[in-house]
N, C-alpha and C positions, 0 to 999 in steps of 0.2 A: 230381612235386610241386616238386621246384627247376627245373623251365624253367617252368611258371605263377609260384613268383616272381619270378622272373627277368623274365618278360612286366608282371605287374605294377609291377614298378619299373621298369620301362621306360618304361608307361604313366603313372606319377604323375611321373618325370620329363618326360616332355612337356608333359605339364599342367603343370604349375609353369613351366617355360620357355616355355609359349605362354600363359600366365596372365602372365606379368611381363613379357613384349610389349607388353602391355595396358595394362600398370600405366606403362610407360614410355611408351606411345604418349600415354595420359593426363597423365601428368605433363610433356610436351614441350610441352603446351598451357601449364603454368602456371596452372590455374585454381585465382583469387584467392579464390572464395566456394568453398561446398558444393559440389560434386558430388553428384545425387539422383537423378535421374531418367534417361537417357537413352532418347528414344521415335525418334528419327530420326537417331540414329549420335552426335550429339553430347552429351554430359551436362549437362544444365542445371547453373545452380547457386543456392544458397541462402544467406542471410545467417548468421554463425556461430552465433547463437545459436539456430539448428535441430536438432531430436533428433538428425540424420542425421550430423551434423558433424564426429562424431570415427572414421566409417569411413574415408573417405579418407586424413590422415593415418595411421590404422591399419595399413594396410595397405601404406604406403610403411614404415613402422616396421620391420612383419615381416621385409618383404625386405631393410631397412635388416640386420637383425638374422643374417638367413640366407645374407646375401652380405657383409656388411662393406663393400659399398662406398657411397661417403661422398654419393651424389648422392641416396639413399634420404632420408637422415638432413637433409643440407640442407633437401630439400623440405618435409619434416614438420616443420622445427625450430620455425616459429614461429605454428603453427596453436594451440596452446593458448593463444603469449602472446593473440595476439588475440583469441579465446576470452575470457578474462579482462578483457580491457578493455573486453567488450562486456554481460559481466558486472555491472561498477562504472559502467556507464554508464544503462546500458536497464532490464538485466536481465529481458526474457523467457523466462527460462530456469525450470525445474519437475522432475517426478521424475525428465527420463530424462536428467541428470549425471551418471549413468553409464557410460552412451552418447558420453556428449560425452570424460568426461575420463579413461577408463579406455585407450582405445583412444591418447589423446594426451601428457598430462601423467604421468599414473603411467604408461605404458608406455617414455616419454622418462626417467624419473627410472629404472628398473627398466636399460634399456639401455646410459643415460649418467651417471648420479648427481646428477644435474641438481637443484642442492635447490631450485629455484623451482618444478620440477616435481612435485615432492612435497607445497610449501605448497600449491600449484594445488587439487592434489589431496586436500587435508586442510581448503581452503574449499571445496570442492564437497561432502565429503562433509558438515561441518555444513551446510551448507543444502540436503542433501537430509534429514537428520536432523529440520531445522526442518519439516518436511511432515507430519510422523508424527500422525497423529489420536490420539488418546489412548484416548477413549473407544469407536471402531470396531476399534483396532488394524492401521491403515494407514496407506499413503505416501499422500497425496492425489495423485490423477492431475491435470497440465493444471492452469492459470490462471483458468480460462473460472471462468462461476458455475454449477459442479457441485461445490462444495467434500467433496459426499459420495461421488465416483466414485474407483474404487479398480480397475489395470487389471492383465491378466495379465503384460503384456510387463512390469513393474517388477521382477519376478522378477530378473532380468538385470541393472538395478541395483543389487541388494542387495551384490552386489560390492566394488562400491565402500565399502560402511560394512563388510561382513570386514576389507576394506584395511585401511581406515583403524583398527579397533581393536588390530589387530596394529602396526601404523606405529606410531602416538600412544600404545598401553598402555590406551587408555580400552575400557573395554569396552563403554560405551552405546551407540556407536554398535552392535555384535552384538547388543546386546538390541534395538534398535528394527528390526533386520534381520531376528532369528529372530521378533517379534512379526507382521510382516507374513509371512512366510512360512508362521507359523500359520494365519493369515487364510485366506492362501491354500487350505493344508491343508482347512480348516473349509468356504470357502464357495466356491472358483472350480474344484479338481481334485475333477471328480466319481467314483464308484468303478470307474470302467471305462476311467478315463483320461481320458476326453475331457474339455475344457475350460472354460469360459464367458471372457467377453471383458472385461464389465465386470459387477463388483458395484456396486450403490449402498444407501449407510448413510446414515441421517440422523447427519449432523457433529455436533449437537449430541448426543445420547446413545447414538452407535452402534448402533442398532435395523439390522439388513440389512433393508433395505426391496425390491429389485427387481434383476432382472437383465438386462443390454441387449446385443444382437447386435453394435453400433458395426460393427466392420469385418467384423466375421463375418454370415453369412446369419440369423439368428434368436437370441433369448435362449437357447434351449435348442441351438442348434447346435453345431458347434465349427468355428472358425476356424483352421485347420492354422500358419498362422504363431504364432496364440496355442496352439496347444499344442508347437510347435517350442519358443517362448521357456520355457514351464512344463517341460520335457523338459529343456532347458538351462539354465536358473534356478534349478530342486532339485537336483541334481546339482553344480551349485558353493554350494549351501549344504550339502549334506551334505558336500560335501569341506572346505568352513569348520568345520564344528560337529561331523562326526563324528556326527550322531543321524540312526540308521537310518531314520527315519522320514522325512525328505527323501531318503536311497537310495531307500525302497519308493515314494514317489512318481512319483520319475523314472524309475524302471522302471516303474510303471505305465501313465505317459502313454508312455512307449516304445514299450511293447506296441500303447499302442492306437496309436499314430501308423504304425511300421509294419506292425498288421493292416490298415492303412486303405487303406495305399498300393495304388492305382493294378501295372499291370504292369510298366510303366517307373520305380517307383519318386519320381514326383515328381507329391506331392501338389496335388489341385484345391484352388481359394482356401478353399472352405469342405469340409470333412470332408461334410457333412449336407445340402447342397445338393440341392434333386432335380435329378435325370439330370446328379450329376456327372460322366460322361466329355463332354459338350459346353457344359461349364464352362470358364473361363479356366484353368489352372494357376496354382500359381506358386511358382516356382525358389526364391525367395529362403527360402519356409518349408523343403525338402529341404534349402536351404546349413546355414543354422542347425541344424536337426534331424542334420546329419549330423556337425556340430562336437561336438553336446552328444552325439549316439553315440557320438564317439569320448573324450570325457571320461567318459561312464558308463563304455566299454571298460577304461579305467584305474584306475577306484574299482573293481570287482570283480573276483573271481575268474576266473583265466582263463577258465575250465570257462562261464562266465558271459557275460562280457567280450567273448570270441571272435562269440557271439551279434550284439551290436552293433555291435562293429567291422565285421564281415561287413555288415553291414544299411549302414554307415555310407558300404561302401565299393563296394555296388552303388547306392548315390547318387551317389556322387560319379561314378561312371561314364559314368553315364544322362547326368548335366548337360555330363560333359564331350563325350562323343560325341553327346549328342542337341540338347543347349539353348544349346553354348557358342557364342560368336562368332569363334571365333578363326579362320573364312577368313572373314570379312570384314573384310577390311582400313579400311572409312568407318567401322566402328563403334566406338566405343572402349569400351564396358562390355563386360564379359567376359561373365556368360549374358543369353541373350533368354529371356522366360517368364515374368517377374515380374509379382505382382498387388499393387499398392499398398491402395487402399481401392474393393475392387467395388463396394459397394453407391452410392458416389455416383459411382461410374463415372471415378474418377481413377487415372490409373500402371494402365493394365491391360495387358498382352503388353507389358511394356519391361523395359529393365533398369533393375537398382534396387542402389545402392552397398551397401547391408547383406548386398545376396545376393552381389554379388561379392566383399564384404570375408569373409564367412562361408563364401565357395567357396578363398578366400585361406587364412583360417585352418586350415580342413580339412584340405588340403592341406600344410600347412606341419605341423601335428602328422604327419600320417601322415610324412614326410620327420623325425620327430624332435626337431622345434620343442620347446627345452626351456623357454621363460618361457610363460606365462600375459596374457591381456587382463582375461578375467571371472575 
């Protein structure tokens, strides 16, 4: 028993030190935009007011945090201010401020006391707040004119508005956070776990009108990234609110997520797909799925707990000895295998910054990581 741990800390120290090669090989570039995509070793990039925005910094954060050295912390310092002024300028920004300013401004504020990083992060949460339908009891997803589409990944924002009620004292922002998570409850986590992508309500008197595949292969399928984010989304709302009822959630989609898996452990783009073993994969749903494993690991009982960790930590495995990049020296994202959005045939076998910031975070809890992003 003690030389398997011994092997295993072995093992996660590698990964972690051939995972921040990456992250340094990355940051030697200096890239001024997003980081999203990388399909041919180099990582594209995006303008900051993209969902994707705040992994990059993210993850220069963590290791800012896990190393104390100051070249981390430089790099990440002023991804939010710009952030913010892209904010007051443009402002194409929508529900997933979460995303953006959880990983950046509140994780800067949380590291360094930073109080711009705090205000940052206490205007992202009212105007994710300002989203809230009233009458359907949701975040509205996206700009576009779907003003009745309401999505799984927002789960993972709700974060942000816990933050924020404990920060400020208000508690409004947790009631429009436990109100969407109801929703959820009610219309998106079906009783076997599996997922749906998007609900749509008519805005003006909340009626649930229809359900839509978007990224995933069918209305009724499940899209393994959207039940990774529901896996990981209940699971920090039950650790917000304490109501067992988002525990039993997240162990629900647990269950189903890994009965689902594949032998290697890393699930196809869609759950329901036919003949998913000659489907694309993709890594980045197993990164995330294995993070929120290891947070469900920590809300329950060992007896319990051990279950997921275990599950969490033959993910991480897989990705590191089967999907990761780390002897390719031209490539600079860290796993190959990620599936962005199959069905219009974009980001499919590349690497994808959320899968590597969520193979970051992973890793970084299993090694102890005491702060929180979600």
């Amino acid at each position: 028993m003690a030389k398997l741990a011994a092997e295993k800390d072995k093992n996660l120290e590698l990964w972690w030190r051939q995972a921040q090669q990456k992250v340094d090989q990355l940051m030697a570039r200096g890239p001024e935009l997003a980081p999203h995509a990388a399909k041919n070793g180099e990582y594209d990039g995006l303008t900051l007011d993209n969902w994707i925005s705040g992994f990059w910094p993210g993850m220069l954060w963590i290791y800012y945090d896990m190393t104390g050295e100051e070249k981390y912390r430089n790099a990440a310092w002023d991804f939010d201010i710009r952030m913010e002024r892209l904010m007051l300028e443009e402002n194409r920004f929508h529900h997933d401020v979460g995303f953006q300013f959880l990983p950046t401004s509140i994780l800067k504020h949380k590291l360094t006391n930073d109080i711009d990083g705090k205000r940052r992060g206490l205007t992202a949460a009212n105007f994710l707040a300002g989203r809230f339908n009233l009458a359907g009891q949701y975040l509205r997803a996206w700009n576009r004119d779907m003003p009745g589409w309401a999505i799984i990944d927002c789960l993972m924002n709700l974060s942000l508005l816990f933050w924020a009620a404990e920060e400020s004292g208000d508690p409004r922002f947790s009631h429009i956070a436990k109100a969407h998570a109801d929703m959820a409850l009610k219309h998106m986590i079906r009783p076997d776990g599996s997922t749906c992508h998007v609900a749509v309500f008519d805005p003006a008197n909340g009626e649930m009108l229809e359900y839509k595949g978007w990224q995933g292969y069918a209305p009724d399928s499940c899209w393994s990234r959207g039940n990774a984010w529901a896996l990981y989304g209940m699971a920090n709302t039950y650790r917000s609110t304490g109501d067992i009822r988002y525990l039993h959630a997240s162990q629900r989609v647990a269950h189903h997520f890994i009965a689902s898996l594949p032998e290697d452990m890393v699930p196809p783009w869609d759950f329901r797909v036919p003949n998913p073993e000659s489907e694309p994969r993709d890594t980045s749903a197993a990164a995330i799925a294995a993070s929120g494993l290891l947070e469900l690991a920590a809300l329950t009982v060992p007896e319990v707990g051990t279950i997921y960790r275990q599950a969490a930590e033959r993910i991480l495995a897989s990705l590191s000895e089967a999907y990761a990049a780390f002897n390719d020296a031209g490539h600079e994202g860290i796993l190959h295998g990620a599936t962005g959005h199959k069905p219009e045939g974009v980001n499919v076998n590349v690497s994808l910054i959320y899968g590597d910031y969520y193979y970051v975070e992973s890793l970084a809890k299993l090694k102890g990581w005491s702060h929180r992003t979600f």
